[in-house]
N, C-alpha and C positions, 0 to 999 in steps of 0.2 A: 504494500500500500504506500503510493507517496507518501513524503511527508505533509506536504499542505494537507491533504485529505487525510491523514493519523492528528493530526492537528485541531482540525475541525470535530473529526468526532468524539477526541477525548474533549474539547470545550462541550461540545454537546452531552456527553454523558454528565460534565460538570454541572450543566448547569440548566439541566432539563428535567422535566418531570416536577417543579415547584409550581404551587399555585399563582394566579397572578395577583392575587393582593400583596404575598410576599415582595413582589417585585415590584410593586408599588412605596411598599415599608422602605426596600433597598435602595432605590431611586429617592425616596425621600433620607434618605440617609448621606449619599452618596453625597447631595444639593447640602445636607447640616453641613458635612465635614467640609466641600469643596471653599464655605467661608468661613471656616471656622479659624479665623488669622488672630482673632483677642489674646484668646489662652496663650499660643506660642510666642506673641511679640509683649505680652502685658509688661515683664520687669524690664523690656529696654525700654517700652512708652513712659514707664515709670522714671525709670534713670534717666535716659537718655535724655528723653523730650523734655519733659517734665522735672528734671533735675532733682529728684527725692535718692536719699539714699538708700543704698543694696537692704541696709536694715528695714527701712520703709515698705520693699519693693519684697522682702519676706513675710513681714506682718500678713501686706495685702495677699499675696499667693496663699497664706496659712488662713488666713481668712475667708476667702475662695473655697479653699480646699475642707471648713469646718462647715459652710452653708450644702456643700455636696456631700459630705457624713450625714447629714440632716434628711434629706431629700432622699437619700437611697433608702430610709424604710418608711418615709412619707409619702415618697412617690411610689412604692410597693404595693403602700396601704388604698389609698387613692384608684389604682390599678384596678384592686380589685373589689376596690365598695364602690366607686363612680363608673368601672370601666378602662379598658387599653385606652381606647380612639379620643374621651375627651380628654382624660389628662396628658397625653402624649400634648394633642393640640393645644391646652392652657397652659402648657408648661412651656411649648415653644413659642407660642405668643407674648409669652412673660420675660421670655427670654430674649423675645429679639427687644422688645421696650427697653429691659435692664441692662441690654449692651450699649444700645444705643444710646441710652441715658448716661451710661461709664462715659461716653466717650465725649459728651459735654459737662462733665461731675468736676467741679473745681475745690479744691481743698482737700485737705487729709484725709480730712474724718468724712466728706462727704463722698472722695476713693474709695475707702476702704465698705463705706456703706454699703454701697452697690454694686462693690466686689463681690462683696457678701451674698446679695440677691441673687447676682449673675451663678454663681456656681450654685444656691439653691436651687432656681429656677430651672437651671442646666441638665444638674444631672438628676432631677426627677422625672427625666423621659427615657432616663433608661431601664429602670426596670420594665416600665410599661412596655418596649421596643424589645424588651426579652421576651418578656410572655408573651405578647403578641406574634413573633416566630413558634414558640411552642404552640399556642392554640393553632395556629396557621398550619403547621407541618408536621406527618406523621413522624413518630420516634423513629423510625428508621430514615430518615431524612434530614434529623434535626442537628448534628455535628456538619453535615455539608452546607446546611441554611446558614447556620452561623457560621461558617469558613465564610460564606459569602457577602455575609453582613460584616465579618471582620475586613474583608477583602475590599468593603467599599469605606468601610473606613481610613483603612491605609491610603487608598490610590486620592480621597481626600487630602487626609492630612496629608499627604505627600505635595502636592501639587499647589493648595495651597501655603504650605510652607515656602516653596518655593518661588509664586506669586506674590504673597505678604510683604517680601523686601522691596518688590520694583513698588508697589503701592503705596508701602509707608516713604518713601522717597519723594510723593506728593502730598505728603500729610497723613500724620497719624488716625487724624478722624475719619478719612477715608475706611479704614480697615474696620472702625468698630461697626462704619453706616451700610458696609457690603456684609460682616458678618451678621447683623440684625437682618436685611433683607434675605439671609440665604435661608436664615431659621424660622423667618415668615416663610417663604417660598415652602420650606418643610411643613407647615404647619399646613397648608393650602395644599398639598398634594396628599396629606393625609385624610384631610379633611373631606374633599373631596373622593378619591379613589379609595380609601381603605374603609374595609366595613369594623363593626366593633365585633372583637373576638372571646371579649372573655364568656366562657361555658355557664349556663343557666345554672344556679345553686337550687340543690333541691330543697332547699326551704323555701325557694322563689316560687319555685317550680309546684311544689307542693300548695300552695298557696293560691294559687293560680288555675288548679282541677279541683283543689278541695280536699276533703278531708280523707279521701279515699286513697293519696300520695300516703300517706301515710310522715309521722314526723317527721321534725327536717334533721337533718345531720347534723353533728355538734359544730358550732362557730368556730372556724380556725384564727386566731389573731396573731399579733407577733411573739407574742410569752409559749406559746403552741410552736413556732419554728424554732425559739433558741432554746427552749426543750428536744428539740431531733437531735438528739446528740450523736448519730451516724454524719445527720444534715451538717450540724455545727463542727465535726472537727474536718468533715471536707472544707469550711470554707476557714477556719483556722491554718489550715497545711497552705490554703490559698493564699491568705495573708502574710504569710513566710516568704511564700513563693513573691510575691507584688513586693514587699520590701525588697527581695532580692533585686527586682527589673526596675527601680525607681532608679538606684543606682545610675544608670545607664544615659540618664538625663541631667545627672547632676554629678556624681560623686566623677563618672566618669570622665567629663567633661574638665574639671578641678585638675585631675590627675594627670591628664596629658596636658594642659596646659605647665605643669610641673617640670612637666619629663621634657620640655622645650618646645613640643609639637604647635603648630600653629594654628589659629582659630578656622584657617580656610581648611587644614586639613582635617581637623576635628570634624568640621562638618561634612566631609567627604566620608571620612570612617562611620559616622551616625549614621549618614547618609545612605548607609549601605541597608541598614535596618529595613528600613523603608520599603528602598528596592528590591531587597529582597523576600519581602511578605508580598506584593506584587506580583513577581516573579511565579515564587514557586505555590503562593496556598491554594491555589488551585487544583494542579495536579498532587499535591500533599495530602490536600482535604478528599482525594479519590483515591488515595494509595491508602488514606487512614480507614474508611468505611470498612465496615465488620470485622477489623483489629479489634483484642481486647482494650476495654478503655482502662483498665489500671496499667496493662504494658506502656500504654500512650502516655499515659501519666507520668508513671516511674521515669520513661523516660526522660519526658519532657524536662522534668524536674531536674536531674542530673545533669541533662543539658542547659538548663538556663543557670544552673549552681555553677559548674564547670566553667560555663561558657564565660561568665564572672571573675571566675574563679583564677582562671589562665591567665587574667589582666595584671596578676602579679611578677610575670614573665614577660610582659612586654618592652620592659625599660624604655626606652625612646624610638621604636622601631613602631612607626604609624602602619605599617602592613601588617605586622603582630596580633594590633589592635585591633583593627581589620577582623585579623580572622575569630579572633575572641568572639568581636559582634557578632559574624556569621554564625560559629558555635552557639550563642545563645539567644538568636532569632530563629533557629529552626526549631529550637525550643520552645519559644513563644510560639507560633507557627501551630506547633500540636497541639500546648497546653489549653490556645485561646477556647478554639472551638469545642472542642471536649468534655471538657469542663464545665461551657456552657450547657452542653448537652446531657451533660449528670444530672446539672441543678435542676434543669426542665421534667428531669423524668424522677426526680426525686420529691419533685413538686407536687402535691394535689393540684388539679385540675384548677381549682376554684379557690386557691392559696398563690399561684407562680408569683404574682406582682412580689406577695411577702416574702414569697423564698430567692427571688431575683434582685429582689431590695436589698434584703442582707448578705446575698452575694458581690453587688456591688459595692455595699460598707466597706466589703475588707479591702476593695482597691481604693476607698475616700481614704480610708483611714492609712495606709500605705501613700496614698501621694504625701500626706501629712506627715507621716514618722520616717519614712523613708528617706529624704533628704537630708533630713535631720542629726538622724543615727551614721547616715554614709560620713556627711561633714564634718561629726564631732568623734568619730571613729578615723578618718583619715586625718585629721589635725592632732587629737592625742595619742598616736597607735602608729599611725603608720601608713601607706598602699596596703604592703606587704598583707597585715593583718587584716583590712577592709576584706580585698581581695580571697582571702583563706577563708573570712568568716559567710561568704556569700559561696563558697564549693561547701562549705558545713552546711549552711543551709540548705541547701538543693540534696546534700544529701540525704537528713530529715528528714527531708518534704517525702523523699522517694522512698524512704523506708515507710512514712505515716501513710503513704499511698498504696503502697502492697500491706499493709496492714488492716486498712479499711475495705480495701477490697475482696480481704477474705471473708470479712462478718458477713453473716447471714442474714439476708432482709427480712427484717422484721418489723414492718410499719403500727406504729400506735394504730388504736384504734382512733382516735381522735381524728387523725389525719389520714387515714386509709380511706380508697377509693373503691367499691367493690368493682366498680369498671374497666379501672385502669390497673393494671397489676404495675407492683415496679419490677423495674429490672435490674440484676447485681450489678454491680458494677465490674465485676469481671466478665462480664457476658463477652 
């Protein structure tokens, strides 16, 4: 078979057989990320433009990053007592207001306010934007749907990363007034094309025919998910994992600047991250389909710790670094999808928003501690240590990985589905 034509049809087996609202979600995602320019230029707007110091321009980031702790189990919650479709939309509509508003916000304290909204606002459409692929797409589907939602995320952030600098070159307020309209733009294709997804509750349901449904099911809330203690320590190993990968933005960054390397090259070495979630998650996310997901995991894990881990060996050699990234972006690459696709199937039907919420806390809480921990571990400690202390961790991770995946599913009653069985995670 040619190549062109082995080409096309491995894209086609990629990315065929999904619903089309899915692909409406994806497009609508595609259009958040492609402006999503705020988040990655906010601490030069801050410094540069704006003249606030580095200490200012952390506050605001930790700030940001505490209104997005918030939202990931308010917007879980929201999810599934309002619904996917409206809070996704109020959230993005709030969001494009509170960007655009950052980006005429004059004074500290009025910065930092709306800093604060902006990441509330923000990241309360992501739990809904999980559940919403798990309602949308059969579990056997649901690790390649989100390969693909991860996938439009990257070729996003990627491209606008790259756009951001010629823009902010004609003014800062451009970037905040095109990323408001892009997250309008999402809001309106959602709005429009996407139907609401979350599953009838049978207490609704039962209410609804009358008394012959028979009672409703017990209320699941959030004191009910951080009781799954199967649930909670997968998103515990997760949190290990996201402080590992915070790294990579920050600590990493610090350290070859150290090592002499130069900012143009640093951003090439990053750069690679990028390109290569692009690249390969495609054909990745079809090579991972009916592999065991604790294999994917262990691995993952080893490879994101390792791939960290090696940066202790780079001394001033920007190819070194290089290949470190590569080693722990193929790792990201497995863990992203995966992972997502546990929480969905570990989820009740008529719970995902809350189980999707607290799976995103542990990446709010990770952007937050993670920088933090890298900075004051490589200024009192060392590289060396930093670097060993993130291959310890991935190792961890991959041991609490093949450990969880041996126990035996055993769902509460509380949160049991009789329709949906789960499935172990070793499957």
């Amino acid at each position: 078979m040619p190549a062109p034509t082995r080409l096309r049809a491995t894209l086609a087996e990629a990315v065929g057989g999904l619903p089309p609202a899915f692909w409406w979600l994806w497009i609508s995602t595609l259009v958040n990320r492609l402006g999503g320019f705020v988040v990655t230029y906010l601490a030069l707007y801050l410094t540069v433009e704006r003249g606030y110091p580095a200490s200012y321009a952390g506050m605001v980031a930790g700030l940001f990053g505490l209104g997005s702790a918030i939202s990931s189990l308010g917007g879980g919650v929201l999810a599934d007592r309002l619904g996917r479709r409206p809070t996704l939309v109020v959230a993005q509509v709030a969001t494009a207001l509170f960007t655009a508003a950052l980006g005429f916000a004059d004074g500290p304290a009025a910065i930092a306010a709306v800093a604060f909204l902006v990441g509330l606002a923000g990241n309360a459409s992501r739990p809904a934007v999980s559940a919403m692929i798990a309602d949308l797409v059969p579990a056997e589907d649901r690790v390649r749907a989100y390969s693909l939602n991860y996938w439009a995320i990257n070729i996003g952030f990627g491209v606008s990363a790259a756009v951001a600098g010629l823009i902010a070159t004609h003014g800062y307020l451009a970037l905040f007034l095109l990323d408001a309209l892009s997250t309008l733009m999402c809001a309106v294709v959602v709005f429009v094309r996407v139907p609401e997804t979350r599953p009838e509750t049978a207490g609704h349901a039962g209410a609804a025919r009358g008394s012959a449904a028979g009672p409703a099911e017990p209320r699941i809330g959030l004191g009910t998910v951080f009781r799954d203690g199967r649930f909670m320590a997968l998103v515990g190993v997760n949190l290990l994992l996201a402080l590992v990968a915070q790294q990579g933005s920050t600590t990493l960054a610090v350290d070859m600047g150290r090592a002499g390397i130069s900012t143009t090259r640093y951003g090439l070495v990053i750069g690679l991250n990028g390109l290569l979630i692009v690249l390969l998650q495609l054909p990745m996310g079809k090579l991972m389909e009916g592999r065991s997901r604790t294999a994917l995991l262990v691995a993952s894990a080893l490879l994101t710790g390792w791939g960290f881990g090696l940066t202790a060996l780079a001394g001033s050699s920007a190819g070194f670094f290089a290949f470190t990234v590569a080693v722990w972006t193929i790792g990201e690459i497995m863990a992203a999808p995966t992972m997502m696709g546990l929480v969905a199937e570990l989820s009740p039907a008529r719970a995902r928003g809350r189980y999707q919420g607290v799976h995103s806390l542990s990446w709010s809480l990770a952007s937050f501690l993670g920088p933090a921990a890298g900075g004051y571990l490589l200024q009192h400690a060392g590289s060396t240590v930093v670097w060993t202390a993130c291959g310890v961790c991935g190792t961890v991770a991959a041991a609490a990985f093949l450990r969880v995946g041996r126990q035996p599913v055993a769902a509460p009653a509380a949160v049991a589905e009789p329709t949906d069985a789960r499935i172990p995670v070793a499957s």
